[in-house]
ROKOL-351779 format. One record per residue (C-alpha): z, x, y; residue in one letter; chain. Coordinates in Angstrom, 1 decimal, always signed. Layout:
// ROKOL-351779
+--------+--------+--------+----+----+
|     c3 |     c1 |     c2 | aa | ch |
+--------+--------+--------+----+----+
|      Z |      X |      Y |  a |  A |
...
+--------+--------+--------+----+----+
// end
This chain:
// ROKOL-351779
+--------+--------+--------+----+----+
|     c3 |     c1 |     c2 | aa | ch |
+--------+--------+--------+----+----+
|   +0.0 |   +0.0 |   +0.0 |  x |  A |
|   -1.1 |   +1.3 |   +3.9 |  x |  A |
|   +0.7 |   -0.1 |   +6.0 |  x |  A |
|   +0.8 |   +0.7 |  +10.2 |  x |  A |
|   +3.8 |   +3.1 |  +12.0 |  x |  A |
|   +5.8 |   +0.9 |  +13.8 |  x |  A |
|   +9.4 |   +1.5 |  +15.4 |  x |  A |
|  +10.7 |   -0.3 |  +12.1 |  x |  A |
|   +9.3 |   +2.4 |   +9.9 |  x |  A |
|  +11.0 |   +5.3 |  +11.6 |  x |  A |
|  +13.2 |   +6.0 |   +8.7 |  x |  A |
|  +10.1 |   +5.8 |   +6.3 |  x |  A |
|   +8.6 |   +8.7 |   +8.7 |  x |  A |
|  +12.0 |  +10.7 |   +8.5 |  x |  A |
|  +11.6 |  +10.2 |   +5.2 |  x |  A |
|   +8.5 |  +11.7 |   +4.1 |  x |  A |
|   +8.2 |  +14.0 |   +6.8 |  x |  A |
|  +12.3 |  +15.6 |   +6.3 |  x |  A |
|  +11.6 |  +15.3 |   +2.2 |  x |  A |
|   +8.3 |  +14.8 |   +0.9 |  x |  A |
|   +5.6 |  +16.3 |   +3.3 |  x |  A |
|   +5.8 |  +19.6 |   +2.9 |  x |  A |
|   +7.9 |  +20.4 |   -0.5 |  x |  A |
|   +5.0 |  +22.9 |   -1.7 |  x |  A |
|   +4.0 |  +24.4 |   +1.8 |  x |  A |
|   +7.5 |  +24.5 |   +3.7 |  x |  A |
|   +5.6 |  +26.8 |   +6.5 |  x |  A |
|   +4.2 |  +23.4 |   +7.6 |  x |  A |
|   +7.9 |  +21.5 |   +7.8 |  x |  A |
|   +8.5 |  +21.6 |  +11.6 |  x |  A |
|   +5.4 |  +19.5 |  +12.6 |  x |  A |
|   +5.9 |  +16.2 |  +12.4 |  x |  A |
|   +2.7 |  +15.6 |  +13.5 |  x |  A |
|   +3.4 |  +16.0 |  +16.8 |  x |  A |
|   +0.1 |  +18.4 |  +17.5 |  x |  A |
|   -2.9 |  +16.1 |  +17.7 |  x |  A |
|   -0.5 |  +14.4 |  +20.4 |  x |  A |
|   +0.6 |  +17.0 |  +22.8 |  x |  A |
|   -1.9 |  +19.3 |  +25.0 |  x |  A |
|   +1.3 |  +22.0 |  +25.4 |  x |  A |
|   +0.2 |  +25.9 |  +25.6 |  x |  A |
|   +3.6 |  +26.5 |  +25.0 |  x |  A |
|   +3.9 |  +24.2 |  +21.3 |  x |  A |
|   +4.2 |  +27.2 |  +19.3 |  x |  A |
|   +7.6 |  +27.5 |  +21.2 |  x |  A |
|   +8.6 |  +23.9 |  +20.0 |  x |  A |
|  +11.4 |  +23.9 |  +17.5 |  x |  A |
|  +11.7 |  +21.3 |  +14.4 |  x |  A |
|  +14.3 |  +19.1 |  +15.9 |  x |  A |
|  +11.8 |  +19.2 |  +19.6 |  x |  A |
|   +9.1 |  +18.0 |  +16.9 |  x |  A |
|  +10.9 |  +14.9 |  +15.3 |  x |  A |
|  +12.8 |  +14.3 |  +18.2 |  x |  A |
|   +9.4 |  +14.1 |  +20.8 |  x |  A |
|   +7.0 |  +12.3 |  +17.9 |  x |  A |
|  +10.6 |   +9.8 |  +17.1 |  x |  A |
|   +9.6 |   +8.7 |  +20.9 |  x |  A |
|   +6.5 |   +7.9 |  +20.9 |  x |  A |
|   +6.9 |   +5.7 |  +17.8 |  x |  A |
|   +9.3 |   +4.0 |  +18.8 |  x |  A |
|   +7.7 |   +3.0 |  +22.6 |  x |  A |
|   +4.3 |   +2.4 |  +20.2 |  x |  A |
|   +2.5 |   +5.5 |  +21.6 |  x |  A |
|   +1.1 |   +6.4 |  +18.5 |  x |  A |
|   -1.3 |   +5.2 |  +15.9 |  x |  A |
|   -0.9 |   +6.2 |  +13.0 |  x |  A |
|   -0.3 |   +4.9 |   +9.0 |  x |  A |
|   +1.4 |   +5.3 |   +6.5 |  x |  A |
|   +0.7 |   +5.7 |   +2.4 |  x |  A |
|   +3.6 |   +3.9 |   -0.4 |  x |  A |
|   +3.6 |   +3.6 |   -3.4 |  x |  A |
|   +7.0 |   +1.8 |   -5.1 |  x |  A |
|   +7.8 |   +1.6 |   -2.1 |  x |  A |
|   +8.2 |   +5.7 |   -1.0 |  x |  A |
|   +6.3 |   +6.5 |   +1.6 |  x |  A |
|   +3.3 |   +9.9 |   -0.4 |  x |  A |
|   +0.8 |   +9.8 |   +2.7 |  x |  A |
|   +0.2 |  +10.0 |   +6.5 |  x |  A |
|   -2.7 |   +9.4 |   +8.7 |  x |  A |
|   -2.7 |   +9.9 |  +12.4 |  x |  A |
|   -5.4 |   +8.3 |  +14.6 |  x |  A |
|   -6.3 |   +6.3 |  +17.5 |  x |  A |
|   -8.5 |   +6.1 |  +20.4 |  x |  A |
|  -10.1 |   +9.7 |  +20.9 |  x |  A |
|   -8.9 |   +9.8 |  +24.7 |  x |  A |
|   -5.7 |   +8.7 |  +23.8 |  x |  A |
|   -5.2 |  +12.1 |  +21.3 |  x |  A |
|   -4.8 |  +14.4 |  +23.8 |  x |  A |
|   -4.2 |  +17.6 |  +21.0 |  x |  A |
|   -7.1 |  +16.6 |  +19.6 |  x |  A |
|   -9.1 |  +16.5 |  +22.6 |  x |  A |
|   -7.7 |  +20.0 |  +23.9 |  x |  A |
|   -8.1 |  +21.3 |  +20.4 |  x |  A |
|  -12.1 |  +20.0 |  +20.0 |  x |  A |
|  -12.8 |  +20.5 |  +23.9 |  x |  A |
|  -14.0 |  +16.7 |  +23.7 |  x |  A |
|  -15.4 |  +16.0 |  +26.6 |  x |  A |
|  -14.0 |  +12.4 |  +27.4 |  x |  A |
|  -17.3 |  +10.9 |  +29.2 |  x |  A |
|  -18.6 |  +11.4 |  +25.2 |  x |  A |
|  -15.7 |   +9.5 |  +23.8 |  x |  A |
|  -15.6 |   +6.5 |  +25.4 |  x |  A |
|  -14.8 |   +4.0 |  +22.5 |  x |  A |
|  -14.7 |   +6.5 |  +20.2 |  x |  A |
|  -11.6 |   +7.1 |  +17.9 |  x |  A |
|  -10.5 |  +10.1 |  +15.9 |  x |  A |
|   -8.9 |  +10.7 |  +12.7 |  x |  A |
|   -6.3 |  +13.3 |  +13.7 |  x |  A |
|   -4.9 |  +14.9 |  +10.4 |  x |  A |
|   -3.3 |  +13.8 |   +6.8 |  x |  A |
|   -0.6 |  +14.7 |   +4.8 |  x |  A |
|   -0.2 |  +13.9 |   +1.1 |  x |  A |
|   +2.9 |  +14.6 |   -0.7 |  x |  A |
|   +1.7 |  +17.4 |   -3.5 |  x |  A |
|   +2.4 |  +14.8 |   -6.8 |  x |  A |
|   -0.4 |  +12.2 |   -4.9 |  x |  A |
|   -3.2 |  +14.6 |   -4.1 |  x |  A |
|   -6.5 |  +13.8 |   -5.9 |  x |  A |
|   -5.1 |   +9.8 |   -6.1 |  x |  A |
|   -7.2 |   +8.2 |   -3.5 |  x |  A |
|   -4.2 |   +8.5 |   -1.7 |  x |  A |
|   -6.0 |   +9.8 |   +2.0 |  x |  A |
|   -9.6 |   +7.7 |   +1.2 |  x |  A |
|   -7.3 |   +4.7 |   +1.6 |  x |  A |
|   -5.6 |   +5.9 |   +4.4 |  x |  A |
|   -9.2 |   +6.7 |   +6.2 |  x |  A |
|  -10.6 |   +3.5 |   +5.1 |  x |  A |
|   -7.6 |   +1.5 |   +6.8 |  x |  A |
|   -8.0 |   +3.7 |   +9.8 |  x |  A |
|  -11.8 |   +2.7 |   +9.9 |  x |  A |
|  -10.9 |   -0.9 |  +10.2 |  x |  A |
|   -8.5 |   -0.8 |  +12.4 |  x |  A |
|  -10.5 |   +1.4 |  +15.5 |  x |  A |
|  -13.6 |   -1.3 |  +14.2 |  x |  A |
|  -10.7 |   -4.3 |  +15.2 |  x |  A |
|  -10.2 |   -2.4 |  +18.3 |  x |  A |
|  -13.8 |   -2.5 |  +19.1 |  x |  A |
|  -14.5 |   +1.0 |  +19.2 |  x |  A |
|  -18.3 |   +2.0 |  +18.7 |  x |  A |
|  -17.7 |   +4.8 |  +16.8 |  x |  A |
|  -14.7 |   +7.1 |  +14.7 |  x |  A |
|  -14.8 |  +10.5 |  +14.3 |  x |  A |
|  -13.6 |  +13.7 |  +12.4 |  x |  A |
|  -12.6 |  +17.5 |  +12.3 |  x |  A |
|  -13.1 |  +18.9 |   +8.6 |  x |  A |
|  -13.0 |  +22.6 |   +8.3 |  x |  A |
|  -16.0 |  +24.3 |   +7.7 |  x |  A |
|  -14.3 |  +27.4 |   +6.3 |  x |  A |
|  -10.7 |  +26.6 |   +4.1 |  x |  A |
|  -10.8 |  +24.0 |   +1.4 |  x |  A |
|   -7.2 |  +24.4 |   +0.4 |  x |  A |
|   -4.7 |  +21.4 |   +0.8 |  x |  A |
|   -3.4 |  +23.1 |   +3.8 |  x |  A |
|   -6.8 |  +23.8 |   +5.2 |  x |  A |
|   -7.9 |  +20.5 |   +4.9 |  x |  A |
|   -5.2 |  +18.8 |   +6.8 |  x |  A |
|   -7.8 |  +17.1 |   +8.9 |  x |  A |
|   -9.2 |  +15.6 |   +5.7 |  x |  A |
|  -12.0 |  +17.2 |   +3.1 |  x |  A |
|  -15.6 |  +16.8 |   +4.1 |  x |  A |
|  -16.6 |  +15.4 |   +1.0 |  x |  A |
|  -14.3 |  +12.4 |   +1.6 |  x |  A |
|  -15.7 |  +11.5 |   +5.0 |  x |  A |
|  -19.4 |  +11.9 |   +3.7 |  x |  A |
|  -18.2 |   +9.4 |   +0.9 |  x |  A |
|  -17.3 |   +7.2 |   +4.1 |  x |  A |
|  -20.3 |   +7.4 |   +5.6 |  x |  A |
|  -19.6 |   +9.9 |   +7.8 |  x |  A |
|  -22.6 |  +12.5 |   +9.3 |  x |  A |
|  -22.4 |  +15.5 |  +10.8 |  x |  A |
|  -22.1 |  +15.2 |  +14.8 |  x |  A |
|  -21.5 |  +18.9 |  +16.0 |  x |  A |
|  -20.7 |  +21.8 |  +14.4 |  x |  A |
|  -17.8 |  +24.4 |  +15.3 |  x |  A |
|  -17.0 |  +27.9 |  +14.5 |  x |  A |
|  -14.1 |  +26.8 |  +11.9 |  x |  A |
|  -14.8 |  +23.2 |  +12.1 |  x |  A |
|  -17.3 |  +20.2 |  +11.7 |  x |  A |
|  -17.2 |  +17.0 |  +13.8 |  x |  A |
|  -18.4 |  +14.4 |  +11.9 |  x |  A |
|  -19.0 |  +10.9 |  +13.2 |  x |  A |
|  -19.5 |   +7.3 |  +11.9 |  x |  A |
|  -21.1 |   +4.3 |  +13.5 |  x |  A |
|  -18.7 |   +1.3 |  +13.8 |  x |  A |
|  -21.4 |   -1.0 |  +15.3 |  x |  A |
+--------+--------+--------+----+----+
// end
């Protein structure tokens, strides 16, 4: 079950992101997700507790958009997205120019607990995303896959082979990374 990050699933968010996230890549436990939000030079100064306490915030004032994966009711997967000029570490990240993404969302990142890789787990994810920026009216969503690392860590913005299986072509390409883009119309 996918269901939407709402102030009422802040505990479910604690939950997966202090426990489950990042069991077999600790390296990665301070995020929180809190990077495809903030435009910061200084984030790599930005401690754990800055991390849950700051993303904490916007979830509960609804500044985020984001989803969440269950299954028996523990939360195994994450997907953060929205409305590409609303992700401003995306933007900064991408150097999106925002005249090109008017109505135009982005998938910002996933994370899958280790046991629910390879499960469909971040397809359903994406495919919830999708129809929620097509609700929104946006004309288009769009993606970062890296071009170069096709480890679990590396593909934290979501495999290639996944959005190309969601219809997804490419749109630009970067030094480490593709943009790939879908038509919502």
């Amino acid at each position: 079950m996918v269901r939407d990050v709402t102030p009422d699933l802040i505990p479910e968010y604690h939950r997966f992101f202090d426990e489950e996230a990042f069991r077999d890549y600790p390296v990665w436990q301070d995020c929180y997700c809190i990077e495809t939000m903030i435009e910061d030079d200084d984030d790599a100064e930005r401690t754990r507790e800055d991390n849950r306490r700051d993303m904490t915030a916007l979830i509960g004032r609804g500044g985020i958009t984001a989803l969440l994966a269950f299954v028996d009711d523990r939360p195994v997967g994450w997907c953060n997205y929205g409305e590409t000029t609303r992700l401003a570490g995306v933007a900064k990240r991408f150097k999106l120019d925002a005249a090109d993404h008017d109505r135009v969302g982005s998938i910002g990142c996933f994370v899958i607990a280790a046991p629910y890789r390879g499960h469909g787990v971040a397809s359903a994810l994406l495919d919830t995303a999708i129809d929620r920026l097509r609700a929104k009216g946006l004309r288009a969503v769009e993606a970062y896959p890296s071009r170069t690392d096709s480890s679990d860590q590396g593909n934290y913005r979501g495999p290639l082979d996944m959005y190309r299986r969601a219809g997804f072509d490419t749109y630009r390409e970067l030094e480490r990374y593709l943009i790939v883009r879908k038509d919502l119309t």
